[in-house]
Structures are given as C-alpha cells and as structure tokens.
C-alpha positions in Angstrom: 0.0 0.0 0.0 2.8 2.8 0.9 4.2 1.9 -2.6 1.1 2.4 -4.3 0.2 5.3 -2.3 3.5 7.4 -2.8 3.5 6.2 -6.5 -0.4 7.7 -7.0 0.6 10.8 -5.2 3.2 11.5 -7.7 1.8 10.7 -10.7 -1.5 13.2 -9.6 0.6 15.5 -8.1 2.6 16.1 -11.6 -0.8 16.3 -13.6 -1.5 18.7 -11.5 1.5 20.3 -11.8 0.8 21.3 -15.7 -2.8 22.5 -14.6 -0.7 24.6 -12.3 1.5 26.2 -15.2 -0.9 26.7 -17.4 -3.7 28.7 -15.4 -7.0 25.9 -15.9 -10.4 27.6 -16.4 -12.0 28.3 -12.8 -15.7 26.5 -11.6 -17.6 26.5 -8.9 -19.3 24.3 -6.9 -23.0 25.0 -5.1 -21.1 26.2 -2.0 -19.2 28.3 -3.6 -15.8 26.8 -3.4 -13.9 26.8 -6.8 -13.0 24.1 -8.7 -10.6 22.9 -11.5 -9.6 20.5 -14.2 -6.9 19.6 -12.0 -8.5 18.8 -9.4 -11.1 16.6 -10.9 -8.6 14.8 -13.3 -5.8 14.4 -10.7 -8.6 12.7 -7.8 -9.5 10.5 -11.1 -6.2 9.0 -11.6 -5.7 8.7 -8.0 -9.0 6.5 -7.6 -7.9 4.8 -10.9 -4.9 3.7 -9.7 -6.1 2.2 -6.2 -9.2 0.5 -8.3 -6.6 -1.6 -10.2 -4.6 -2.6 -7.6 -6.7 -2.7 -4.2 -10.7 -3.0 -5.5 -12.0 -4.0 -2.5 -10.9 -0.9 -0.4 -13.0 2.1 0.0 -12.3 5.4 -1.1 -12.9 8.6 0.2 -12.2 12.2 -2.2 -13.4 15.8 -2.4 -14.4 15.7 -5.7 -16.8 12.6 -6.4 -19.0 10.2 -4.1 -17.6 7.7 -1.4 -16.6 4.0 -2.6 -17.2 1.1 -0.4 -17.6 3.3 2.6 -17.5 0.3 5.2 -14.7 -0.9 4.1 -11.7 -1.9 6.7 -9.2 -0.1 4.3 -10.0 3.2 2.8 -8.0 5.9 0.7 -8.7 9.5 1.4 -7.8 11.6 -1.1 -7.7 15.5 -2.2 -6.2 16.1 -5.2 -5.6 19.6 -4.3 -5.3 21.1 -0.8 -5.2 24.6 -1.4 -7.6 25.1 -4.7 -7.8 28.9 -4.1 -4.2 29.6 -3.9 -3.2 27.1 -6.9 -6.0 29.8 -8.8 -3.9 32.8 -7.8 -0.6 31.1 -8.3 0.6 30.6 -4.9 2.9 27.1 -4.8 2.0 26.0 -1.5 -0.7 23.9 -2.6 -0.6 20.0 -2.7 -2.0 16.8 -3.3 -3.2 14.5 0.1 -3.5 10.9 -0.1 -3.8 9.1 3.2 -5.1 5.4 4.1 -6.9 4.5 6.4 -7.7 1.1 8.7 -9.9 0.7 11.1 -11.4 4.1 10.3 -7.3 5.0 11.5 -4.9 6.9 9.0 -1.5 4.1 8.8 -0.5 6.1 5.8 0.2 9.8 5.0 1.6 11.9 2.0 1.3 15.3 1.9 3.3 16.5 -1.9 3.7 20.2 -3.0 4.9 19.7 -6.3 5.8 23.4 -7.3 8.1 23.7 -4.4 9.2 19.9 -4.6 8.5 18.6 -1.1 7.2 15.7 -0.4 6.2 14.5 3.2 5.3 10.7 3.8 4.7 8.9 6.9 3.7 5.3 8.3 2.0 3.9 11.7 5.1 3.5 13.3 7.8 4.6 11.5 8.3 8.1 11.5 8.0 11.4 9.4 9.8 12.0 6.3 10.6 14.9 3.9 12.0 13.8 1.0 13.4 10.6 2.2 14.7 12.7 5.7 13.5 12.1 8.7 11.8 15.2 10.6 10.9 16.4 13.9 8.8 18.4 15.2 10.0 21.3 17.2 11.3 21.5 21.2 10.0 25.2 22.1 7.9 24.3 25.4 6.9 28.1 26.6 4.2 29.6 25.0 5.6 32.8 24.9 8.7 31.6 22.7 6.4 29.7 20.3 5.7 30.1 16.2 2.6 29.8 15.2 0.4 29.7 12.2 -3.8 29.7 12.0 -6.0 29.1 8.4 -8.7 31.1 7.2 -9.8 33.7 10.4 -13.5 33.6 9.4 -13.5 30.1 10.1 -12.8 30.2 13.3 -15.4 32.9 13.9 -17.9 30.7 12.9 -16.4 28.4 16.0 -16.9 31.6 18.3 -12.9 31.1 18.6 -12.0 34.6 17.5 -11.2 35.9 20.9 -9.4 32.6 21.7 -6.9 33.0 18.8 -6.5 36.8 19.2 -5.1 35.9 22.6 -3.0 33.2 21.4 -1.4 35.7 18.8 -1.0 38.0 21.9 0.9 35.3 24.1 3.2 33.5 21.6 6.3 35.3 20.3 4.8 35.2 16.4 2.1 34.2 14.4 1.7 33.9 10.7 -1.0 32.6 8.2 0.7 29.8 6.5 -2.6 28.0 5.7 -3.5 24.5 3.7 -1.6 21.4 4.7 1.8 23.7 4.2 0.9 24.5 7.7 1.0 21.1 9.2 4.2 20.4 7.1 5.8 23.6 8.7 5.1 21.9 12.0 6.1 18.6 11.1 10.0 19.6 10.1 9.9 22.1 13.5 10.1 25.2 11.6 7.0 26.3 13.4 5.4 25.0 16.9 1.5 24.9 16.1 -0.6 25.2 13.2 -4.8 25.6 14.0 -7.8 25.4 11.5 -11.1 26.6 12.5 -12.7 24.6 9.1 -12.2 21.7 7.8 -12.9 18.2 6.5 -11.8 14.8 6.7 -9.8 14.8 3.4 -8.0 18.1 4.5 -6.4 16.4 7.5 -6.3 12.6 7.3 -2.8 12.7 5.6 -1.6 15.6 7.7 -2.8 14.3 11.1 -0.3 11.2 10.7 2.4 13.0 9.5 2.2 15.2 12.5 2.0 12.5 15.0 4.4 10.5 13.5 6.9 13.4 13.6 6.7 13.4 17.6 3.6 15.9 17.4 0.4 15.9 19.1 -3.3 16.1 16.9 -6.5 17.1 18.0 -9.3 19.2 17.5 -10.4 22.4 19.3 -11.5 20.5 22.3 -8.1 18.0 23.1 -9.7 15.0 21.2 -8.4 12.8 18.1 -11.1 13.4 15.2 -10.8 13.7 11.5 -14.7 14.4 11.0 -15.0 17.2 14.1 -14.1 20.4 11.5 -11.4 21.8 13.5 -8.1 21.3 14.8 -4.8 21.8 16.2 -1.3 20.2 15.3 1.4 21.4 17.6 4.8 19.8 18.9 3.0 18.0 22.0 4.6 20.5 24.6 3.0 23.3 23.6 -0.7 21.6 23.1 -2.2 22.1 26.1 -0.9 25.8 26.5 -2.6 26.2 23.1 -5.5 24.9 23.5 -6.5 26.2 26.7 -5.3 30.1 25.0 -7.5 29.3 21.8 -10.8 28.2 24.5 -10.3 30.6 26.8 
C-alpha cells in the first residue's frame, strides 16, 4: 500500500502540476468553493490507480462520491489542498492521499509539487521529507512559540476569534501559512503549532499522521483525536495544552 500510495501521489501531483503552469479555467461548486480540471482529473487518476490494484478498499475524495464506505481499508484523497491559492498562483498547494484502517490513517503523504517537497509517513515509522526524517519542534513556553492559523473567518464561525487573538497576543509570532503547508511547517519544526477553524476529513487525514508520526500531538479544538469534528490543532506536543486552553479561553 505505501508503494502504491506514494506512487499515486506522484503521478496526480505532476498532472496537477501542468494544470498549475498553465492557469486551468476556474468553476464552482453549489457552495461556492472553486474548482478545476486539475482537481477533478488528478482525484480520477488517483482513484484509478487504487481501483486496479486494491478494488475492495473504500475510497474517500473531495471531488466525487464515497466508494465502499465500510470498508476496513480506505483511501482519502484531495487532489488539491489549497484550490484557491493554486488559482492565484501561490505554490504552497498540494495533493493528500492518506489510508486508512480501522477508520485510522497508517499512511500519509502530503506532496507540494511546485516547491518539490514531499512528506510521507507510516503507523510506526516516522516522518519524512523527502526521504529525511523530521521532527517536530522543542520550544515548550508559549511565549517563545511560532505559530500559524487558516482562514480567520473560520474560526469565527467556531466563536474562537477571541481565543486565537489571545493566542497571537501570548506567543512570540504568528503567521497565516494555511493548507496542509501549515501542518508540514510543523512537522519539520520550523513552526510550533498550526490551527484550522474549518475543515474536513480529506484536508487532515494525511496531515494528522504526519504530525503525530513526527513526535507531534493532533486534536481538534477541544483536546480530542477526530478527523470528521471540522477543527483542529497540530502542535509539537509540549505546547498543546498551552494552546488549547489560549485558543478556548
């Protein structure tokens, strides 16, 4: 499975890439949230490729309907974390793929093509960025921490505006690198907790197990481990009480 995971990853990541280069017509979807060639052609491929080779797993995308939903194994996919900034030209977008058992991710990949990073990790057996192992950061005061937050209206809508205003207050910076290029900031230990006020379970899945595998500590917005509650918080474990307590508070 990691074989066929990191080699699906690749592929949709590059045909994504092209999209990418070439500026694909914009659509949008009844919520509102833009859509692109890309996106729909590089889940495709994705779901292709785990069809052939695993047909009894489930399979789980942003773009089209579930697939064998009950199934003990299933892939989570989105094609492209970061859809808005990929329209404006902003290379810190990338394409997820976890797997997951028991409902469980046991495989991550989180791959920015247009910066050439790629981040993979397994139940058990660490974090990796580019075939390097990675850590997440030591900071353990809240006032010396880094940290970056997603979209601020989101976490409006969690009535956890005044919570994150504080945080910013206490810690010694704050910066809005959003998308999974957050989580991979915190994973490597270049930053000390990343927060999303909105999300879904194809945004995290791949991220969540890359940040626990890197020594970090995932949860959502009130200290438990959930892909489906719609916000979270990925942070080096020493820092993830301080946090959360700041951002309820």
């Amino acid at each position: 499975m990691v074989d066929i995971a990191i080699n699906a990853a690749r592929q949709a990541g590059q045909l994504a890439l092209k999209y990418f280069k070439s500026q694909p017509k914009v659509f949008y979807k009844p919520d509102n949230t833009p859509v692109t060639r890309a996106d729909k052609e590089a889940e495709q491929l994705i779901r292709k490729i785990i069809a052939k080779n695993f047909p009894d797993h489930g399979i789980i995308g942003e773009e089209f309907e579930p697939v064998n939903p009950q199934a003990r194994f299933k892939w989570v996919i989105d094609p492209i974390d970061g859809t808005k900034g990929f329209i404006r030209r902003i290379p810190f977008w990338s394409t997820l793929l976890a797997v997951m058992k028991n409902d469980k991710p046991i495989i991550g990949i989180c791959f920015f093509p247009a910066i050439n990073e790629f981040y993979m990790a397994q139940k058990g057996k660490g974090a990796f960025l580019n075939n390097k192992r990675i850590h997440v950061s030591k900071i353990s005061k809240i006032e010396d921490a880094f940290i970056s937050h997603g979209g601020i209206k989101s976490f409006e809508k969690q009535n956890k505006l005044g919570g994150l205003l504080r945080l910013s207050q206490t810690v010694q910076c704050d910066r809005g690198f959003g998308d999974a290029f957050g989580y991979a900031l915190v994973a490597q230990g270049k930053i000390d907790a990343f927060m999303e006020g909105g999300n879904k379970i194809h945004d995290v899945a791949a991220p969540s197990i890359l940040i626990e595998e890197a020594g970090g500590k995932f949860t959502d917005l009130s200290g438990k481990f959930s892909l489906t509650s719609g916000s979270d918080v990925a942070t080096n474990g020493l820092l993830h009480r301080q946090v959360l307590k700041l951002l309820n508070s």
